[in-house]
N, C-alpha and C positions, 0 to 999 in steps of 0.2 A: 504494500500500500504506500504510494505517495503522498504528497499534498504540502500545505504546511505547519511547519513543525509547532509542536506545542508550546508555549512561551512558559513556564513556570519562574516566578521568582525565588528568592533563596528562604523567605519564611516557607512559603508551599512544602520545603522540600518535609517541615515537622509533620511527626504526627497526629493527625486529627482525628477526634473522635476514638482512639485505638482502631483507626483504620488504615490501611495502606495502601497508598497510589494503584491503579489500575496498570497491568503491563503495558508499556509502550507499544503502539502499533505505526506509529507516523514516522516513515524511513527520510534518513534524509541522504537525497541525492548530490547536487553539488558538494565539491568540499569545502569545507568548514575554512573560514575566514585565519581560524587558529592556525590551521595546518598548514594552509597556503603560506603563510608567513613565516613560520618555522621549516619547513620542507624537509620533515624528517626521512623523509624516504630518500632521499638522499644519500644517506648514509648506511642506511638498513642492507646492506652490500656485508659491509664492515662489522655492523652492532646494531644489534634488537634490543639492549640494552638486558640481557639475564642476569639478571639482581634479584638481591629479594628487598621489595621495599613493603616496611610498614607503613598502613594508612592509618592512623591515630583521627579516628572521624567515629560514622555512628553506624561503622561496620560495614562489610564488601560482602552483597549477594552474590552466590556463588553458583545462582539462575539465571543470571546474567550471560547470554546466549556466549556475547565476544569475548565474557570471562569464564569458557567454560575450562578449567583445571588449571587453571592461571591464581585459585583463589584457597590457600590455606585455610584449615577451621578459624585460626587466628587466638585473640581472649578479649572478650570481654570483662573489664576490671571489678565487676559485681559476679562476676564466678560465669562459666561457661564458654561457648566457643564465639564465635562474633561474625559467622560467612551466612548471618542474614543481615537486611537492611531494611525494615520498615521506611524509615525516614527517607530513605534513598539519594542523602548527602553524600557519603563514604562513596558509595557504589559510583556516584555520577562522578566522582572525584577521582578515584581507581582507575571509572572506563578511559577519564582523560588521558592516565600514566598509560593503559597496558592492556586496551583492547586488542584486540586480534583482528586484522583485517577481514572481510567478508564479500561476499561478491554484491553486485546490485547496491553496494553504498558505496561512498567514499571516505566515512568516516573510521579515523583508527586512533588509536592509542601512540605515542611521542615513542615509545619503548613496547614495541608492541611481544616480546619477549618478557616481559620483567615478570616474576613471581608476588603476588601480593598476599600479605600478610595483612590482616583486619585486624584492628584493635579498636574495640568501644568503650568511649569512654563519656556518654552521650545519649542521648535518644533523639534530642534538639539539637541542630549546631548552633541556635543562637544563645543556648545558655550550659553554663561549663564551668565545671568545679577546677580549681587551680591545683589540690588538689588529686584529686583524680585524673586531671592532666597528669599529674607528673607522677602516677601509677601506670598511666597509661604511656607514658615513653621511657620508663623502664620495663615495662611488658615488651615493648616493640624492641629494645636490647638487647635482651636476653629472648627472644626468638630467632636469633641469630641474624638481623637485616643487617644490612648492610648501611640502606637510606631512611631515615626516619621522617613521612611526608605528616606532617598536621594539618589538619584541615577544618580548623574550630577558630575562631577570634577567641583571644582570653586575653582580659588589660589587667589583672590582677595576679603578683608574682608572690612567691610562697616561699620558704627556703626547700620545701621536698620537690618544687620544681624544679631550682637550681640545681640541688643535688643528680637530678635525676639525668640532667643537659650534661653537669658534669663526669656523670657514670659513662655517658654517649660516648663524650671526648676522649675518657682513657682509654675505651675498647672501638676505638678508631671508625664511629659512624656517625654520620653525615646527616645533621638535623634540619631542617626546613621548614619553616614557620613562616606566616602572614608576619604583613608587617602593619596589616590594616588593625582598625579600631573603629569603635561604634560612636564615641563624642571627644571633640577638641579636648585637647589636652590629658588625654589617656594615651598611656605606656602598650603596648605589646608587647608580652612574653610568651612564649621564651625569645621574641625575634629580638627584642634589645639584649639576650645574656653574648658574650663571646661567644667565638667559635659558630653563631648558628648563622644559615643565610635564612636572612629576611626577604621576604618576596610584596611586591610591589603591584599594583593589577595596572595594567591597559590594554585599550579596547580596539576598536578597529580604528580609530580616528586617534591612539595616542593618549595617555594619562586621563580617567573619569578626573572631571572637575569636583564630585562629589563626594570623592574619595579622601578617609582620612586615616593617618597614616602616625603610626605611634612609636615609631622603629626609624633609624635611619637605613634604607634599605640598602640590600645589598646588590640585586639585578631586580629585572622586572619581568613581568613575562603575561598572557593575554587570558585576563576574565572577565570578560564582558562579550554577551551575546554568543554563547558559548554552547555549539552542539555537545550530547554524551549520550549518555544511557541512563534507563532506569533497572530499580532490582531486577524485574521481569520482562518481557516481551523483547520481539527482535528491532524492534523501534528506537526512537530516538528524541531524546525533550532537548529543549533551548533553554540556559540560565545561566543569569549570571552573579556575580561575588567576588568581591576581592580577594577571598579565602583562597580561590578553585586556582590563582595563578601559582601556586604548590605545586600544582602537580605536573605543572610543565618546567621548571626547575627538577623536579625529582627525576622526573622520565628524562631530562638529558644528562643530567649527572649519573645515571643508570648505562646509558648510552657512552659514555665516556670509561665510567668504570670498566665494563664488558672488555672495551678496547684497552685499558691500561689497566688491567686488575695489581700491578704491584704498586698504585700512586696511594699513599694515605691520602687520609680525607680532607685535611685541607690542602692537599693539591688538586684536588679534583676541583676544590671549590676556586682554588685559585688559575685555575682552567676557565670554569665558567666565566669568572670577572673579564681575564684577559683577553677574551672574545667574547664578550658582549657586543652589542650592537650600540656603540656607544652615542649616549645626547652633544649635543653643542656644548660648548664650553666647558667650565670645571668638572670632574668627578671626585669623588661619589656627589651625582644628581640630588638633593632635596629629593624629588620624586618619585626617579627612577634608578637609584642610587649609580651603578655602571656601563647602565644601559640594558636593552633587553636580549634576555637569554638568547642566545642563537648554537643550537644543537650540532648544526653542521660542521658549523666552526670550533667549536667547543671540541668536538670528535678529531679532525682533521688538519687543522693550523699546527704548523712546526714553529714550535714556542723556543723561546731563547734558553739555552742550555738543556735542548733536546737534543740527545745524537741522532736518531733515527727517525722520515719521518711513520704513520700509522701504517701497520700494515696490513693488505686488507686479508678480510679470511676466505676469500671467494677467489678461486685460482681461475685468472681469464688466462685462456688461448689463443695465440693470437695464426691465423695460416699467412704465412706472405709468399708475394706471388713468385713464382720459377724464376730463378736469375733469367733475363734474355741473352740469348746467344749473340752475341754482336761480332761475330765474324763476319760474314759475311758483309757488311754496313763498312765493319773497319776497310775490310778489302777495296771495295768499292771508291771511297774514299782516296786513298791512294792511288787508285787506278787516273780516279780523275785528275789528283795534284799531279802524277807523270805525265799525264795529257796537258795539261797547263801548263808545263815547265815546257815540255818539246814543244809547245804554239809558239811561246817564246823567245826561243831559239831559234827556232826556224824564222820568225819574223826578221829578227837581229841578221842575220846572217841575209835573207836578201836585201835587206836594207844595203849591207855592206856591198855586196854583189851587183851592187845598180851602182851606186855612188864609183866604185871604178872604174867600170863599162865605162861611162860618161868622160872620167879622166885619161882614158886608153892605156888603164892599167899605170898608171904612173903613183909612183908613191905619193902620197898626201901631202902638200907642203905643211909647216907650223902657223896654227891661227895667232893672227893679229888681237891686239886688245878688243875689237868689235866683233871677234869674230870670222872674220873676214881673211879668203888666203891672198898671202903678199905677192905682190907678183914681183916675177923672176926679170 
């Protein structure tokens, strides 16, 4: 089924009533504004990005057509497994990282290989214990990811979240946090702790005006008007949030990883900064802090004090065509320059043959300064 796509905003994604969303059935054809932009297929030669990244959100349905075995049981921090999603934030967040292509759409996931680990910590993404965040991103450490993508606004910091950012850092993974916020003059955590990239939202026209931002960001990357999925159906909804630009940061830092698995994690981060897609003037941007994520580059640029550049995993063959035989061509060639030399000679030589005749064989007197023979 075509048509067009369903608009839902990012309160929609709660649940209502203890009810949850109907499966998507509205495909979407063209591709996504997101994708065009970033053109990860580009590099998918090289890296699918096979990571394991945790979604610290309100869980990853694991009915999710394009995430079909892509999606661990995960934990839920109130006891249980977390590979459903009523709310169907987690999930629409997930499909961004690591849907699986499909035929009849154009829509995919940035890392369309990566393994997703669910972690809920959640039922609302608009209300979030600080807390239980930071049970929720030591869950996502200790299930061995590698990426840890949040995808909850929280302006209120805790020391058990700090600890928890800091547990990330000693066992070398890669945190990912909004950098947005719900009113002027609030903080985002974990995106203000060290060590974490803060993620920034813009839309297809460049930074929401409406956007606010409690973090100095670290890159930026596109949520706004934003195809995905939902829990169920082969379908596809439209939404947007400053939150959702996580998980195109996480999907190319996955992408990067795959290709350099021996970089710690802030080299990988310090990959993403160095290719960015950099603003006018000073960085780090107010808004977009380095400029916007660019995956391809991220993957591919020979950075300074690289020896080698990327190398890809897909072995091309190349046929080239039969030497030609240029014998014959060379022969021919010379045939003609002997033919050209003897025209030459033989011209010379009647030349000489006349001018005698004429003299009656007498030797040539010595020419005058004009040219001219002196006479005798």
């Amino acid at each position: 089924m075509t048509g067009v796509l369903l608009a839902l905003p990012v309160p929609a994604y709660a649940q209502q009533a203890g009810q949850c969303a109907p499966p998507e059935a509205t495909v979407a054809q063209p591709e996504p504004w997101a994708q065009q932009r970033l053109s990860p297929a580009r590099v998918w030669p090289m890296t699918k990005g096979a990571v394991r990244i945790a979604v610290v959100d309100t869980g990853v349905s694991a009915e999710a057509p394009t995430l079909a075995g892509a999606v661990s049981e995960g934990v839920d921090v109130s006891g249980g497994p977390a590979n459903t999603d009523c709310a169907g934030h987690g999930t629409f967040l997930a499909g961004l990282i690591a849907s699986r292509p499909m035929e009849k759409t154009a829509f995919a996931g940035i890392a369309p290989a990566a393994q997703i680990v669910p972690v809920r910590v959640t039922n609302d993404p608009a209300r979030v214990d600080p807390v239980v965040l930071a049970a929720g991103v030591r869950a996502a450490v200790d299930s061995g990811a590698r990426i840890v993508a949040i995808g909850v606004v929280n302006t209120v910091d805790a020391p058990e979240l700090q600890a928890a950012v800091e547990l990330a850092r000693s066992r070398d993974v890669l945190v990912i946090a909004p950098a947005a916020v719900r009113q002027a003059k609030q903080r985002a955590y974990p995106a203000s702790a060290d060590g974490v990239v803060a993620v920034a939202p813009v839309g297809p026209d460049g930074p929401p005006k409406s956007s606010l931002l409690g973090a100095q960001p670290t890159v930026a990357a596109p949520a706004e008007q934003l195809v995905g999925i939902g829990p169920a159906g082969s379908g596809h909804r439209l939404a947007s949030g400053p939150e959702l630009a996580v998980a195109f940061v996480a999907a190319s830092a996955a992408l990067v990883w795959e290709q350099y698995p021996e970089l710690p994690a802030i080299e990988v981060t310090k990959r993403l900064v160095a290719t960015a897609d950099r603003p006018s003037g000073q960085v780090p941007h107010p808004v977009v802090g380095y400029g916007i994520v660019d995956p391809v580059a991220a993957v591919s640029t020979l950075l300074t004090g690289q020896t080698k550049p990327p190398a890809s995993r897909e072995h091309i063959s190349m046929v080239l065509p039969a030497a030609e035989d240029t014998g014959p061509a060379r022969a021919a060639m010379w045939f003609v320059a002997v033919l050209a030399g003897a025209a030459v000679v033989a011209a010379g030589t009647a030349a000489v043959v006349t001018r005698a005749r004429r003299r009656g064989w007498r030797a040539a007197a010595p020419l005058g300064r004009r040219g001219r023979d002196i006479p005798t």
